[in-house]
C-alpha positions in Angstrom: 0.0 0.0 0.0 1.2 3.9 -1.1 -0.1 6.9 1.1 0.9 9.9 -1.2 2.4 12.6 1.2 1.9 16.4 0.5 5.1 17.4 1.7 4.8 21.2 2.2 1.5 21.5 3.1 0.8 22.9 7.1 2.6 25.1 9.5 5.8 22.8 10.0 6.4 21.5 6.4 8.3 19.8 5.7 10.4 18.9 8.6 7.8 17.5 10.6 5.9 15.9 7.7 8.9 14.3 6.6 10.2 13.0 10.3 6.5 11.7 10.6 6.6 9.7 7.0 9.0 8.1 8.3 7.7 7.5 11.6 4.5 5.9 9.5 6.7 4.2 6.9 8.2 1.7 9.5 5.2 1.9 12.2 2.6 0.7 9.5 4.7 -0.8 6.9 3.7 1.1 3.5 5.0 3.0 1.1 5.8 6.9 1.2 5.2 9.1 -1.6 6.6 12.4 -1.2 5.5 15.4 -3.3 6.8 18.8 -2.6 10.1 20.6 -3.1 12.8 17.6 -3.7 16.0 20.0 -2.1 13.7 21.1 0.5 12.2 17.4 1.3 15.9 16.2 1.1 16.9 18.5 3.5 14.6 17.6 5.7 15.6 14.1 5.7 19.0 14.9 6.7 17.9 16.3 9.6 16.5 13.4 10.6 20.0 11.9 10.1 18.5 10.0 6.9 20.9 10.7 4.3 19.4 8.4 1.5 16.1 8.0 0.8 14.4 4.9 2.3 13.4 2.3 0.3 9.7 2.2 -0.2 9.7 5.9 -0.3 9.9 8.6 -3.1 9.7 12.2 -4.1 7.8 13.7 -6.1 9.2 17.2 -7.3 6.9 20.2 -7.6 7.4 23.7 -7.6 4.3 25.4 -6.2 2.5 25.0 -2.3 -0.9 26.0 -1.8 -1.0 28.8 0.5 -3.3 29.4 3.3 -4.4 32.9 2.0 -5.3 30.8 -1.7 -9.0 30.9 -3.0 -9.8 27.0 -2.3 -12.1 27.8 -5.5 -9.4 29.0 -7.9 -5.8 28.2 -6.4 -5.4 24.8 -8.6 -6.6 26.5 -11.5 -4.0 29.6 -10.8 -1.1 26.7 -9.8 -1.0 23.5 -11.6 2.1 22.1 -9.9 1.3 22.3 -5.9 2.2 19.4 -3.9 -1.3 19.2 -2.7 -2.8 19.4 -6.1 -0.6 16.9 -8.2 -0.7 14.2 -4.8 -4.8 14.3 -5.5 -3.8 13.9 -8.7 -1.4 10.8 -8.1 -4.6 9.6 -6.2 -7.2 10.1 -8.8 -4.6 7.8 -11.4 -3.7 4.9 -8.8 -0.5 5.6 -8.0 -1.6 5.7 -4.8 -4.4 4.4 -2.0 -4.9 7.5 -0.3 -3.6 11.2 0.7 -2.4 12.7 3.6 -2.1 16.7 4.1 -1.7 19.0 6.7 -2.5 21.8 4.1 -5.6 24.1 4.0 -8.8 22.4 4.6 -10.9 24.4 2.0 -8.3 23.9 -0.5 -8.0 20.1 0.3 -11.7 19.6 0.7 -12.3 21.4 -2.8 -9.3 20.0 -4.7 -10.7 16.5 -3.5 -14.4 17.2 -4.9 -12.7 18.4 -8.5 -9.7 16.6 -8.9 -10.8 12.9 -7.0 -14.1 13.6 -7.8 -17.2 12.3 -5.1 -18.4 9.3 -5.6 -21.2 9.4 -7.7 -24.9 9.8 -6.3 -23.2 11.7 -2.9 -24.2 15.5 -3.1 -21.4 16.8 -0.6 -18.5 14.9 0.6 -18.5 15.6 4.3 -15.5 15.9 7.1 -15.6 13.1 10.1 -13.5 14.1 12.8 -13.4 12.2 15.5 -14.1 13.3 19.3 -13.5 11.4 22.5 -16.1 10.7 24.7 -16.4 8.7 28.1 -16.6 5.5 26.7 -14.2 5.9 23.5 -15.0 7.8 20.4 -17.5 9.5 18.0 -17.7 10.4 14.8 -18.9 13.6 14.3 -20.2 14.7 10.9 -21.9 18.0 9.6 -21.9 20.3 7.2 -19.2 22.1 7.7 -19.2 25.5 9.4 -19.9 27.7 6.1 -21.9 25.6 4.0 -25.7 25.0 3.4 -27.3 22.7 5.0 -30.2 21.0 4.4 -32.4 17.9 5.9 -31.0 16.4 2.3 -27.6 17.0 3.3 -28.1 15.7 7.0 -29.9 12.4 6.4 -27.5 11.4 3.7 -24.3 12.4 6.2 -26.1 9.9 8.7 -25.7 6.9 6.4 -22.2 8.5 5.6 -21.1 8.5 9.2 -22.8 5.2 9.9 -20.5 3.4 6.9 -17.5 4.9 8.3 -18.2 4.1 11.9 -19.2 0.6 11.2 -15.9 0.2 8.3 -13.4 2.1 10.0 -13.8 1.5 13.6 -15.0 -1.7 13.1 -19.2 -1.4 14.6 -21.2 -3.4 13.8 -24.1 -1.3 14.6 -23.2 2.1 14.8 -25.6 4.3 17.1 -26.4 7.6 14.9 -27.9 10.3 17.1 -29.4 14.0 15.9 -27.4 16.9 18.0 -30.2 18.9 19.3 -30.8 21.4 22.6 -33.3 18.4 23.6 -34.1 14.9 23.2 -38.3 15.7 22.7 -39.2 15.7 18.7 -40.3 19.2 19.6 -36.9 20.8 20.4 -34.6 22.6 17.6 -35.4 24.2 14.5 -37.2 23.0 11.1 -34.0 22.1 9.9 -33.5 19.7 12.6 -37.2 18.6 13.3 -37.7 17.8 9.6 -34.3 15.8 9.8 -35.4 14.0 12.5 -38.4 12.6 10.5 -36.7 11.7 7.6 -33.7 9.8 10.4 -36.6 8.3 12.4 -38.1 6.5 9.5 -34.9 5.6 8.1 -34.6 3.9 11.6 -37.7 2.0 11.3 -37.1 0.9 8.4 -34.1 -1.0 9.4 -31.5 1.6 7.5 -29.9 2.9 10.8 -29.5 2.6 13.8 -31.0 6.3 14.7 -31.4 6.7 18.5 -33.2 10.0 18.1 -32.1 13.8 19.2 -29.1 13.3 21.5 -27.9 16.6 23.7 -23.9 17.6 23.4 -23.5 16.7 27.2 -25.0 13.0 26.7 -22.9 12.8 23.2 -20.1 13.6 24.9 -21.1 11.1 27.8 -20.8 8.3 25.0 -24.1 8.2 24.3 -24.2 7.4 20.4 -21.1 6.4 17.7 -22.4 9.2 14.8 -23.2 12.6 15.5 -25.1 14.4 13.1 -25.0 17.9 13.1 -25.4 21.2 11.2 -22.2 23.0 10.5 -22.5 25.8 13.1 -23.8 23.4 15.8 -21.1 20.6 14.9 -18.2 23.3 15.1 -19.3 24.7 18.6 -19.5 21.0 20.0 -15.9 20.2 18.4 -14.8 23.7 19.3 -15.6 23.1 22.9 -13.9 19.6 23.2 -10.9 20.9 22.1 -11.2 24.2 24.8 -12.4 22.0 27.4 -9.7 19.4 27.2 -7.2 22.2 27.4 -8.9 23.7 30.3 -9.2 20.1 32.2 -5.4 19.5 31.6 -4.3 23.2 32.9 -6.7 22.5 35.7 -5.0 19.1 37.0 -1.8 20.0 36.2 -2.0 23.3 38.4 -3.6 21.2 41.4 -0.8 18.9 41.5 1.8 21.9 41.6 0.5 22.8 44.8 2.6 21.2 47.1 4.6 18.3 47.7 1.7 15.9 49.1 0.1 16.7 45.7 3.1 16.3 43.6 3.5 12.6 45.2 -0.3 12.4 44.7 0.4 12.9 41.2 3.2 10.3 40.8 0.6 7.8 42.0 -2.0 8.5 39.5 0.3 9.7 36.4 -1.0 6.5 34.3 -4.4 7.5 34.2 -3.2 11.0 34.2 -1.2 10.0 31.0 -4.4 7.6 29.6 -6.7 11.0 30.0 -4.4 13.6 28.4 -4.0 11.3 25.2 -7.6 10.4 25.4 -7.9 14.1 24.5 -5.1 14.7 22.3 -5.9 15.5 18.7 -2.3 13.9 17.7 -2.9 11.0 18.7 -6.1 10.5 15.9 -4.0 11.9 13.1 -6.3 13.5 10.8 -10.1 13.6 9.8 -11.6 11.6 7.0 -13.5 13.0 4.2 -15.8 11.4 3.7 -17.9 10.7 0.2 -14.8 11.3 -2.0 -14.2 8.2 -4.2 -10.9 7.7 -2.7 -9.3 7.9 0.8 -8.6 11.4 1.8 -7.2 12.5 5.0 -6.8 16.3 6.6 -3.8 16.5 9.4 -4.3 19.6 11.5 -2.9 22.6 10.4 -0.1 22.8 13.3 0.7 18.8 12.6 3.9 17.6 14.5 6.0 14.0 13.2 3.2 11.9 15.6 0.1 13.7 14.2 1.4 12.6 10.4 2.2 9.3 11.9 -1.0 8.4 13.2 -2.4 10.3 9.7 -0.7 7.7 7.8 -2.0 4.7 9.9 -5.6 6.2 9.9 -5.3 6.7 6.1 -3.7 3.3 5.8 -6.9 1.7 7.9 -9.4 3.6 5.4 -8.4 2.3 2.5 -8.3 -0.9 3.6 -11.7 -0.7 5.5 -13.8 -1.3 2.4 -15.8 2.2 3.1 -16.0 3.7 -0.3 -17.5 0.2 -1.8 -20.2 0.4 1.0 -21.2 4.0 0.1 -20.6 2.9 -3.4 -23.6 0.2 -3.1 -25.6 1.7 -0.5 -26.7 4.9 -2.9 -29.8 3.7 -4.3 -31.3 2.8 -0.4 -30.1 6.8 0.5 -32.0 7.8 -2.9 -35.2 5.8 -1.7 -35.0 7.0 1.7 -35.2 10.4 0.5 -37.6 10.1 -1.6 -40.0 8.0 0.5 -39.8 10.5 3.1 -39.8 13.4 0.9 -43.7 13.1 0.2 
């Protein structure tokens, strides 16, 4: 298996990218294609004391990066040879199973719709970051913070987030809950109480497993695999996590400083201290899948360090082999009928 690389794409490209390829070539045992900048990439390597190139991995040269300030809507029209546009590219002919970049997520998400293509019948391909909850983790899949949304949109991201769930982290029955203000049919707006119609039948019918509206607090309690959620809602739960985790670990950490009874405190829970902060750490998931793109696609955090690409390429790596794509692939009719029944 070949994970194509875009080299120069986030805030420490390439040294980081290139010390975590090679972190992911030996952890998970695949190939490494490079594309970026060859002197800069080789430059890299050497400072990670590699002064040849490892077998199983290669560069491929390009002359252009896409920049954070690029229109996602024009820059691969305006650039032609970006590392991020020509690895989609390597992707959409085969050389490659799936792409890994750390690179704008507009520009990423767009290039992947255009140059990858969606697979056909989905409307939107849709981002499914995973959050951590009490008893593991969720997917959680919207929108996206800008876009339209529609009950359309919504009901076919449930089955979306159900496949992946079910492929990717291996569920056999993934529990797909609504992110409301309430659990009552009553609560939210039209958008979600006409959602919720069209998820509860799809339920009954034996499509899902919908559980109904689920609250952030009882999501976040473990209380369903998929969340469902419009783009505002979605980025304010995700938004939150990431706030709150940062607060809980600042939190700890200071009451342990206090004095030396809670500093020897500390050294006797420091496992489970350890177990939380990497519960909550966005490193150790690697990336966010898109998800409805007809190939495996995977966006590392802007600010990704050598273990955030490293986990990237193993999440990438267990996409592709999950068999995801070929569900979505011969579940589109059912989404089609579902919205159609329900539509009347």
């Amino acid at each position: 298996m070949k994970i194509i690389i875009d080299a120069m794409g986030g805030d420490n490209a390439p040294l980081e990218i290139v010390k975590g390829a090679l972190a992911g070539q030996k952890r998970w045992g695949v190939d490494i294609a490079l594309t970026g900048d060859t002197v800069a990439i080789l430059k890299a390597l050497e400072s990670c004391g590699q002064t040849d190139l490892p077998k199983g991995m290669e560069i491929v040269h390009t002359t252009e990066t896409v920049e954070m300030c690029d229109d996602p809507a024009t820059v691969f029209r305006r650039k032609k040879d970006t590392s991020m546009g020509v690895a989609l590219q390597m992707l959409r002919d085969g050389r490659g199973d799936a792409v890994v970049s750390a690179g704008s997520t507009g520009a990423l998400l767009t290039g992947a719709t255009l140059i990858v293509k969606r697979v056909r019948g989905i409307r939107r391909a849709a981002m499914a970051p995973l959050i951590p909850t009490s008893t593991g983790k969720a997917v959680l899949i919207d929108c996206g913070a800008n876009a339209e949304c529609t009950p359309e949109y919504l009901v076919q991201f449930a089955y979306l987030g159900s496949f992946y769930a079910r492929r990717a982290l291996g569920l056999e029955s993934p529990r797909v809950g609504l992110l409301n203000i309430g659990a009552e049919d009553s609560k939210g707006t039209d958008l979600q109480k006409e959602t919720l119609r069209w998820l509860r039948a799809a339920g009954q019918a034996g499509h899902l497993n919908f559980i109904g509206n689920i609250e952030a607090k009882e999501a976040i309690k473990g209380g369903c695999d998929v969340i469902v959620a419009d783009g505002f809602s979605g980025n304010i739960l995700l938004k939150s996590m990431e706030g709150t985790g940062s607060l809980a670990g600042s939190a700890i950490k200071s009451i342990f400083r206090k004095n030396l009874l809670t500093k020897l405190a500390a050294l006797a829970v420091m496992p489970g201290l350890n177990e939380f902060k990497a519960m909550l750490d966005p490193n150790k998931v690697g990336g966010t899948a898109f998800i409805g793109i007809s190939a495996p696609v995977i966006k590392a955090h802007g600010s990704s360090n050598a273990e955030t690409l490293e986990n990237a390429i193993g999440q990438a790596k267990a996409v592709a082999e999950s068999g995801l794509i070929s569900d979505i692939e011969s579940h589109i009719e059912l989404m089609k009928v579902e919205k159609e029944e329900n539509g009347k």
